[in-house]
C-alpha positions in Angstrom: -28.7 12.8 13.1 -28.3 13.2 17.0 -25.8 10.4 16.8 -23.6 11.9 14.1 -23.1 14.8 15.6 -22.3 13.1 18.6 -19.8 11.0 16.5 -18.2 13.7 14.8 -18.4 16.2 17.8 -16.1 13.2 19.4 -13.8 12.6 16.5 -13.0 16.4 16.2 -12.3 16.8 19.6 -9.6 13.6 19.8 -8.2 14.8 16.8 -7.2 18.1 17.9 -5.0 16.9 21.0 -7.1 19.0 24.1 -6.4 18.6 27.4 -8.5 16.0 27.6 -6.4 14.1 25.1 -8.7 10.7 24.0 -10.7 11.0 27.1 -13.6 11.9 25.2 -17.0 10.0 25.5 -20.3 9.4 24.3 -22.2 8.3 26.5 -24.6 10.3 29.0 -24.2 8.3 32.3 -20.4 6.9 31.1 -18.6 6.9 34.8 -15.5 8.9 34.5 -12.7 7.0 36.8 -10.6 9.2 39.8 -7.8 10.4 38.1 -9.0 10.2 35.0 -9.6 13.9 34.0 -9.4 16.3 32.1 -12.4 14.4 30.1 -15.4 15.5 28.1 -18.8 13.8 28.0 -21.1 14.4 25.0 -24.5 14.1 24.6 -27.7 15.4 22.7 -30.6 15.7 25.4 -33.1 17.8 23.5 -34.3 18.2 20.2 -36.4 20.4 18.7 -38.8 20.6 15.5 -40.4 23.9 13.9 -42.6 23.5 11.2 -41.1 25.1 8.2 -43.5 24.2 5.4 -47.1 24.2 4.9 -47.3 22.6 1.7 -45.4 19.5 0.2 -44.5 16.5 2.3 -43.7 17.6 6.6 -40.9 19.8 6.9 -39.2 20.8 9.8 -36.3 23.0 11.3 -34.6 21.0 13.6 -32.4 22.4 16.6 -30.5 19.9 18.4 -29.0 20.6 21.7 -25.3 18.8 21.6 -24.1 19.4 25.2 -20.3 18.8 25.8 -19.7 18.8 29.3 -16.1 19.3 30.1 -14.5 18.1 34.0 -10.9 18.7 35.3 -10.0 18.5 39.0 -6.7 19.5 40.7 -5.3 20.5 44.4 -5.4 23.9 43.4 -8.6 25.6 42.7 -6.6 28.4 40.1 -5.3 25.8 38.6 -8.2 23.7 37.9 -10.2 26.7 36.6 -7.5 27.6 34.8 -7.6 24.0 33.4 -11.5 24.0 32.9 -11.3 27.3 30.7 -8.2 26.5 28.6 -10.4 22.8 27.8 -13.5 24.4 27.0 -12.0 26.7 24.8 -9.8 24.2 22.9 -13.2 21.9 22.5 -15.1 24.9 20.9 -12.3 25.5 18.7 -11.8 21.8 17.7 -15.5 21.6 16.9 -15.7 25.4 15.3 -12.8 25.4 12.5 -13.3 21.2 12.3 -14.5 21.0 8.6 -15.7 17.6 8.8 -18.0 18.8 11.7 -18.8 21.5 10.3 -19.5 20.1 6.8 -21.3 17.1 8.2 -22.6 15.4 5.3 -24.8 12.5 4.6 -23.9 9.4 2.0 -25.2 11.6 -1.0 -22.0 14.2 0.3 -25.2 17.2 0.9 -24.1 18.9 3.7 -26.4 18.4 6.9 -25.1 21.0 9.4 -27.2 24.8 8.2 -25.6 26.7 11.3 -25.5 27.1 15.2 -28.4 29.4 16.1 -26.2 29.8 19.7 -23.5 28.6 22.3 -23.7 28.8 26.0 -21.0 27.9 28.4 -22.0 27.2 32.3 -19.1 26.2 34.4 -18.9 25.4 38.4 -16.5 24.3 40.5 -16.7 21.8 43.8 -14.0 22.0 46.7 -16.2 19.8 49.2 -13.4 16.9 48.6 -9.7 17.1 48.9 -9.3 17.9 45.4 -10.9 20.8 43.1 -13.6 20.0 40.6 -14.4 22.3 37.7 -17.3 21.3 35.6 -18.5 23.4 32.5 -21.9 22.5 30.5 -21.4 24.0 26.5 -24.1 23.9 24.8 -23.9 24.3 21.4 -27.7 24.4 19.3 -27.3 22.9 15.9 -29.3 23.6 13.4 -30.6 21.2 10.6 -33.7 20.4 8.3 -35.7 17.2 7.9 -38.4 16.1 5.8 -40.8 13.4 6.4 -41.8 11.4 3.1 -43.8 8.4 2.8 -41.6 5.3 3.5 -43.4 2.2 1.3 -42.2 -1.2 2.2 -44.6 -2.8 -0.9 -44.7 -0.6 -4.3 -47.7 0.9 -5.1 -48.5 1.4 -8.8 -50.6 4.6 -7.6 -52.7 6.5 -5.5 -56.2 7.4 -5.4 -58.7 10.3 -3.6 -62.0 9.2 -3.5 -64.6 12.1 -3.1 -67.2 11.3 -0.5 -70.0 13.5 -1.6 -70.1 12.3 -5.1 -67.8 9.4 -5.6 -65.4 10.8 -8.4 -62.0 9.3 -7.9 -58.6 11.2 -9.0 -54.6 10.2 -8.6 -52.7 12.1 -6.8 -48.8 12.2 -6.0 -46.9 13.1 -3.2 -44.7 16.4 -3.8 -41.1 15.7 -4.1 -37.7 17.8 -3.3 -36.7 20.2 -5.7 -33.0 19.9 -5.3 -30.8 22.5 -6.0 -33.1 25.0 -6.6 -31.3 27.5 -4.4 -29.1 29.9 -6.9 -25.8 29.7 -6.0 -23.5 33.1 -5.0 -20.3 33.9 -5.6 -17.9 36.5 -5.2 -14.7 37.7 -7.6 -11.3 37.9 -5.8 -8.4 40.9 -6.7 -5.8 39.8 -4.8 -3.0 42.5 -4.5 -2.8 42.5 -0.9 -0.3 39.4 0.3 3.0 39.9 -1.2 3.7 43.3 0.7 7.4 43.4 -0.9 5.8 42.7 -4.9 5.7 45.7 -7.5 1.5 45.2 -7.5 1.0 45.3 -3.6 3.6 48.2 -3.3 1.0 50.2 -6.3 -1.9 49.2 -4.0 -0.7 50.2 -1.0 0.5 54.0 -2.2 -3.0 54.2 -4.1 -5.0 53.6 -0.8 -2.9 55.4 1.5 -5.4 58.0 1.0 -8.6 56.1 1.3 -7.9 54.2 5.1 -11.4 53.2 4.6 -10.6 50.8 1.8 -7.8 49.0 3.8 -8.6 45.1 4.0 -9.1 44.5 7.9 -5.6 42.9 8.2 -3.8 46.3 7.8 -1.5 47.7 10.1 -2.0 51.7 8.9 -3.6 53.3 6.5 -2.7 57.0 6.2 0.0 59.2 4.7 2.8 58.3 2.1 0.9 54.9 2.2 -0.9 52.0 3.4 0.5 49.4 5.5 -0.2 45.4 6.0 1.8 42.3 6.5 2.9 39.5 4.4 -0.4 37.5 3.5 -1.0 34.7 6.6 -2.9 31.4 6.8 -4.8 32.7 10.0 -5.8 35.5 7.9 -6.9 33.6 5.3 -9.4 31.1 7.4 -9.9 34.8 9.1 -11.4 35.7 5.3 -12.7 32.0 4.7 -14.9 32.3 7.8 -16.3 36.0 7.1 -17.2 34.9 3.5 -19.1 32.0 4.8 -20.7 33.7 7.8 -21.7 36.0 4.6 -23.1 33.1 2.8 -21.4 33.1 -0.1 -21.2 29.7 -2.3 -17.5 30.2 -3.6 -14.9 32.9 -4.8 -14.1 32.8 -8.5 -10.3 33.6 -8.0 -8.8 35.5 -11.4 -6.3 33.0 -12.8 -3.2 34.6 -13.2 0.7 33.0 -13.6 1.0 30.9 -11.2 4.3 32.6 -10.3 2.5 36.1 -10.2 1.9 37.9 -6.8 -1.6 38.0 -7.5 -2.2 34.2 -6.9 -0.6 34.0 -3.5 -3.9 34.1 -1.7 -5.1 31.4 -4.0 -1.9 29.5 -2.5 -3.3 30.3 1.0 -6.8 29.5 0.4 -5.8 25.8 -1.1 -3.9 25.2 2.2 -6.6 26.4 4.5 -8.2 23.7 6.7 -11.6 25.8 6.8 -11.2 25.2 2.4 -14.4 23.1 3.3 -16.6 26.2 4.3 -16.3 28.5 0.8 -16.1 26.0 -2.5 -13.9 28.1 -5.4 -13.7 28.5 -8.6 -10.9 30.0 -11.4 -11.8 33.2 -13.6 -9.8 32.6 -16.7 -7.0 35.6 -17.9 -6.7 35.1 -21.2 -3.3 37.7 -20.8 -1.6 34.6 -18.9 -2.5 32.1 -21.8 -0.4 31.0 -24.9 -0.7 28.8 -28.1 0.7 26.1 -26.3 -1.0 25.9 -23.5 0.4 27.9 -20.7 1.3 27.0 -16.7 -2.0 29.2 -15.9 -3.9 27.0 -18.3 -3.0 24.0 -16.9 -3.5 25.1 -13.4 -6.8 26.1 -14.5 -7.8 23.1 -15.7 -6.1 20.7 -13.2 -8.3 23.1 -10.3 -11.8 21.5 -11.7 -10.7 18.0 -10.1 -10.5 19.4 -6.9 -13.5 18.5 -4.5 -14.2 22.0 -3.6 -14.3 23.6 -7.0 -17.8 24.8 -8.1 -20.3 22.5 -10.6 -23.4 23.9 -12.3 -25.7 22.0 -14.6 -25.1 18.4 -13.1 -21.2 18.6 -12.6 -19.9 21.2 -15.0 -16.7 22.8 -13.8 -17.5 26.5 -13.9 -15.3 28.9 -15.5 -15.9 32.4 -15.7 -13.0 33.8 -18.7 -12.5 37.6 -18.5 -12.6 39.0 -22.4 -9.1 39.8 -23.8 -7.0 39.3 -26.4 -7.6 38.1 -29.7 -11.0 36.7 -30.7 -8.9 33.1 -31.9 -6.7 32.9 -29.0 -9.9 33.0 -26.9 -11.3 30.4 -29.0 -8.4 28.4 -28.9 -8.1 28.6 -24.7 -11.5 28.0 -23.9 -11.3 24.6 -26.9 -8.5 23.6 -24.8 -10.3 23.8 -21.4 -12.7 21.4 -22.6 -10.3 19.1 -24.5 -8.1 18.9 -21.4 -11.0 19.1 -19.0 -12.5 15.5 -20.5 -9.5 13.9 -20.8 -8.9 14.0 -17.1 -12.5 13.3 -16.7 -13.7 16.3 -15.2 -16.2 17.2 -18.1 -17.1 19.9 -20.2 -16.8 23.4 -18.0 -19.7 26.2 -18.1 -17.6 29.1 -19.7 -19.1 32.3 -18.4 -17.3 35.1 -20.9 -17.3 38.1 -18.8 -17.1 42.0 -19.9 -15.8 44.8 -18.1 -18.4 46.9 -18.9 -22.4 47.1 -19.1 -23.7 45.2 -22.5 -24.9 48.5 -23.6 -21.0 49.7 -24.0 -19.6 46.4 -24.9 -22.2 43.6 -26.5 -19.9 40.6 -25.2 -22.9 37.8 -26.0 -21.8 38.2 -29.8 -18.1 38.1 -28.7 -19.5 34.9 -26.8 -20.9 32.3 -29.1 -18.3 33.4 -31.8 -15.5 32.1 -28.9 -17.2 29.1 -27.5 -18.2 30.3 -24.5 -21.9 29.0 -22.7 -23.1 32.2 -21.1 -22.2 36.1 -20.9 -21.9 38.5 -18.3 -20.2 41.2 -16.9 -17.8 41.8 -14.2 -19.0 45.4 -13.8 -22.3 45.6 -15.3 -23.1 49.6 -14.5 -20.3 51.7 -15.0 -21.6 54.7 -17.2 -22.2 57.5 -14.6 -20.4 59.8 -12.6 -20.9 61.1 -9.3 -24.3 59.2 -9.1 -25.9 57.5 -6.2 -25.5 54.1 -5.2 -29.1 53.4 -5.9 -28.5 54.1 -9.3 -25.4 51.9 -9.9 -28.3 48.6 -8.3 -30.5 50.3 -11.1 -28.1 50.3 -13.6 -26.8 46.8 -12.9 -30.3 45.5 -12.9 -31.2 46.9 -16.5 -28.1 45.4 -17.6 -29.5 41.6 -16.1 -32.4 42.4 -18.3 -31.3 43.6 -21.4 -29.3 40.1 -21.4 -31.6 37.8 -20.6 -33.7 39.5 -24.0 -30.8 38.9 -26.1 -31.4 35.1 -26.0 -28.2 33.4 -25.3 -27.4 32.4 -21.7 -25.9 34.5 -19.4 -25.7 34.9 -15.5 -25.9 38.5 -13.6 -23.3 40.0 -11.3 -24.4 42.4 -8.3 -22.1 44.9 -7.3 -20.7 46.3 -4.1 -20.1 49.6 -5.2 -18.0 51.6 -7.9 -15.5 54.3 -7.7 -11.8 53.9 -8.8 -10.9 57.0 -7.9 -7.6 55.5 -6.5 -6.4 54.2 -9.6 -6.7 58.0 -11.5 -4.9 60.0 -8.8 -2.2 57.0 -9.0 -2.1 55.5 -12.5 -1.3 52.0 -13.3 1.4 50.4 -15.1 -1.0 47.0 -15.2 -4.5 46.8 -16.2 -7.0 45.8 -13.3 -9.7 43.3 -14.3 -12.7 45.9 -15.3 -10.6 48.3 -16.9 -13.1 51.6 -15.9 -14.6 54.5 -17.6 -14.2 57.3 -15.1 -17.2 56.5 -13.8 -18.1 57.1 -10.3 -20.6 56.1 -7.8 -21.4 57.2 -4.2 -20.8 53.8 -1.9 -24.0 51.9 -0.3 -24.7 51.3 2.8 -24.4 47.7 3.9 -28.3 47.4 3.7 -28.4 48.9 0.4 -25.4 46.5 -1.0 -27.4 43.8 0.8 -30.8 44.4 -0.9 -29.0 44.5 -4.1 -27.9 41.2 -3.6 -31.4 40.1 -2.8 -32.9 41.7 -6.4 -30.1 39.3 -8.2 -31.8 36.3 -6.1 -35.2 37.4 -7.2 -34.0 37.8 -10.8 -32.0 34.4 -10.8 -35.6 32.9 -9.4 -37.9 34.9 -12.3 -35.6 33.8 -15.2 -34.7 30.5 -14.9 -34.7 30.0 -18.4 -32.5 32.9 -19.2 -29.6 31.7 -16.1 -29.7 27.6 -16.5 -26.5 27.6 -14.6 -28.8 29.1 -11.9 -25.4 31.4 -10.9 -24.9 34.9 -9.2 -21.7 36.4 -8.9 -20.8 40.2 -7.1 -18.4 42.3 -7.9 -16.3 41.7 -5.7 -14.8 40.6 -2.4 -11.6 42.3 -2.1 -11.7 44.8 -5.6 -10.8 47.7 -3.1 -9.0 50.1 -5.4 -12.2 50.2 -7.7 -14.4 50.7 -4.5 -16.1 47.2 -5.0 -15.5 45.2 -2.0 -18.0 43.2 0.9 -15.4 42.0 3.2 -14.7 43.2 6.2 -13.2 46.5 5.9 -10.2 48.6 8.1 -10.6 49.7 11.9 -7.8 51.0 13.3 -6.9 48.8 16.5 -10.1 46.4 15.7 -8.2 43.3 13.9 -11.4 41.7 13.0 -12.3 44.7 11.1 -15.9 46.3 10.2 -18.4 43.2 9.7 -21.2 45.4 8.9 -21.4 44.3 4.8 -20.8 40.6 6.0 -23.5 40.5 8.6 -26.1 42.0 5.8 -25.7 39.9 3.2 -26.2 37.4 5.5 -29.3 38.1 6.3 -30.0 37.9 2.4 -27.8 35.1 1.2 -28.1 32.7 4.2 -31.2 33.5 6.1 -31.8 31.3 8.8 -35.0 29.0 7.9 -38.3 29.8 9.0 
């Protein structure tokens, strides 16, 4: 492992064109020639191993130390600490927002790399010669598991425990991996926000003008005759992309509108984002953009499940989460073409996941269902029959809907819920429809803990009914839904462009808990 990293750390860092340019080594001890800096040295000097299991085959949390020790000299001693802190920034970047370092994988593609527990930069300088040396020591601790399993060179038909005291003899067998047994998270994407000029993001904007607090982080003001942001950018994509993985979300199940609609221009971003790698996708079906001959959206759709980074359940099944509309046959007939078009481009037969915009108890969508094809139901808003309740009681709520489905015996997968109150959209009416319709139903909004331990009762419920949720799949409601009061990203802070991380940094500590 210590090698790879030192491989990759090298490859990144030549490949995005430092100041060092390809003076870039491996080796510890490698003498860098007079003249021959800016370089960087790197190498792996300490490793270490925590126990992380008690049972099963040895287990361990590794931390490897990757040092990357960046030189520059120069007649000047600004200049050369100006040189030293320009290099050690472009390294930490190259390796940072690299996804092949990042997304280290092994030969089975599983990626290796769980996080990077910490990074510390020393830096010193030398004027003892006629020139100015800076030196800077980053250490960057990676963090990684390993398991220990018996390695046989001759095959053994079986294995024996011989008792001692009374000589009774038993097999045993050695424990083996559970792969996959992780449930994998998701979030849904509402994407009026990047076309500030379009008809939808010009509703948006005069419905939150009122509600700052609801601006996405990347606004410019949020007050008055109404809100402010600028034309959807690729830095604040990856800006997204990176908040959504430091939240440890699996994927974003983006709502598959025309492709010429406003709506999908962040799904345009997102595809051209080099940090694509960190958050796999998926596409939420809209029946509204389909037709009997198979529409652009439908084709787009089904052309997304080839993509590397598009989610699988169930061995390799393309997931596909269709919201409920329409006509019960023209349901039928998208979701038959999904699978017809998905196998003859070899891509499978998708999970369809028919989702409701309400609880089960106000619309019974596992009927709906099986009568359209679909594999599974759930809801995109799952508790929205109260008003002017608590937050605690919208968790509730969404948690008695999880279990009145799994009773009704047909497949389904549960959706968590940031919060609930589209006030916005009844002191503005729409012209359009947003994806969960709504009831006048209102809740109070959580507190980042609260949202959080939501999100760990759906784990716990994924974990206690497997058979119920084979697709082993959570989703939450949602990312960026801000006019209905549902969203986890980072939220608006006038002057602060990175925005409030609070909702982020909790479901971290839920979703992607560092390992014991």
């Amino acid at each position: 492992m210590r090698r790879r990293l030192r491989d990759a750390a090298r490859d990144a860092i030549t490949g995005a064109a430092t100041l060092a340019g390809n003076a870039v080594f491996c080796t510890r001890d490698l003498p860098v020639p007079r003249g021959s800096q800016p370089a960087v040295l790197i190498y792996t000097p300490h490793e270490e191993s925590h126990e992380a299991a008690l049972t099963g085959p040895p287990r361990f949390t590794m931390r490897t130390i990757l040092i990357l020790e960046c030189i520059t000299q120069n007649a000047g001693l600004r200049t050369a600490e100006q040189q030293l802190e320009t290099l050690c920034e472009q390294v930490v970047n190259a390796l940072l927002t690299n996804p092949a370092f990042v997304g280290l994988a092994d030969e089975d593609g599983n990626r290796l790399i769980e996080g990077f527990p910490s990074l510390e930069t020393m830096e010193k300088f030398d004027a003892s010669g006629d020139r100015h040396v800076g030196e800077a020591h980053i250490a960057l601790r990676v963090q990684y598991s390993d398991v220990y399993e018996p390695t046989l060179t001759t095959a053994l038909a079986g294995v024996n425990l011989t008792s001692l005291a009374d000589g009774a003899t038993v097999p045993i067998t050695w424990p083996q991996k559970q792969p996959g047994a992780a449930p994998l998270v998701g979030a849904f994407r509402w994407d009026g926000f990047y076309q500030p000029g379009g008809a939808i993001n010009a509703m948006v904007a005069a419905q939150l003008g009122a509600f700052p607090a609801r601006l996405p982080f990347f606004a410019a003001a949020g007050a008055g005759a109404g809100a402010l942001w600028p034309q959807g950018t690729q830095a604040g994509m990856d800006a997204e992309i990176a908040a959504a993985a430091r939240a440890g979300l699996g994927f974003w199940a983006f709502a598959g509108f025309d492709p010429a609609s406003e709506l999908m221009a962040a799904y345009a971003l997102y595809q051209t984002s080099a940090l694509k790698p960190w958050v796999a996708f998926c596409l939420t079906g809209q029946p509204a953009a389909w037709s009997a001959t198979p529409s652009a959206a439908q084709w787009r759709d089904v052309g997304a499940f080839a993509d590397p980074a598009y989610v699988s359940v169930l061995g390799g099944r393309p997931l596909y989460p269709v919201q409920a509309g329409g006509t019960n046959a023209a349901m039928a007939a998208g979701i038959a073409f999904a699978r017809s078009a998905s196998a003859a481009q070899g891509t499978g037969n998708p999970y369809v996941v028919l989702l409701s915009p309400s609880p089960l108890a106000l619309f019974d969508n596992v009927a709906l269902a099986q009568q359209v094809g679909a594999d599974a139901a759930a809801s995109y808003a799952p508790a929205v029959s109260r008003s002017g309740a608590q937050y605690a009681q919208l968790a509730s709520d969404a948690a008695a809907d999880w279990s009145a489905r799994a009773s009704a015996g047909f497949p389904m997968a549960p959706t968590a819920m940031a919060g609930w109150d589209p006030t916005p959209a009844a002191v503005l009416p729409e012209p359009y429809a947003l994806p969960s319709g709504g009831n006048g139903a209102v809740y109070a909004a959580g507190t980042p803990g609260q949202i959080a331990a939501h999100a760990a009762a759906m784990l716990a419920f994924l974990a206690a009914n497997q058979a119920a949720c084979p697709a082993n799949v959570g989703f939450i409601t949602a990312w960026n839904d801000a006019v209905e009061g549902a969203a986890i990203w980072p939220g608006f802070i006038a002057g602060n462009q990175a925005g409030d991380p609070a909702i982020v940094a909790a479901l971290a500590r839920t979703l992607a808990p560092p390992p014991l």
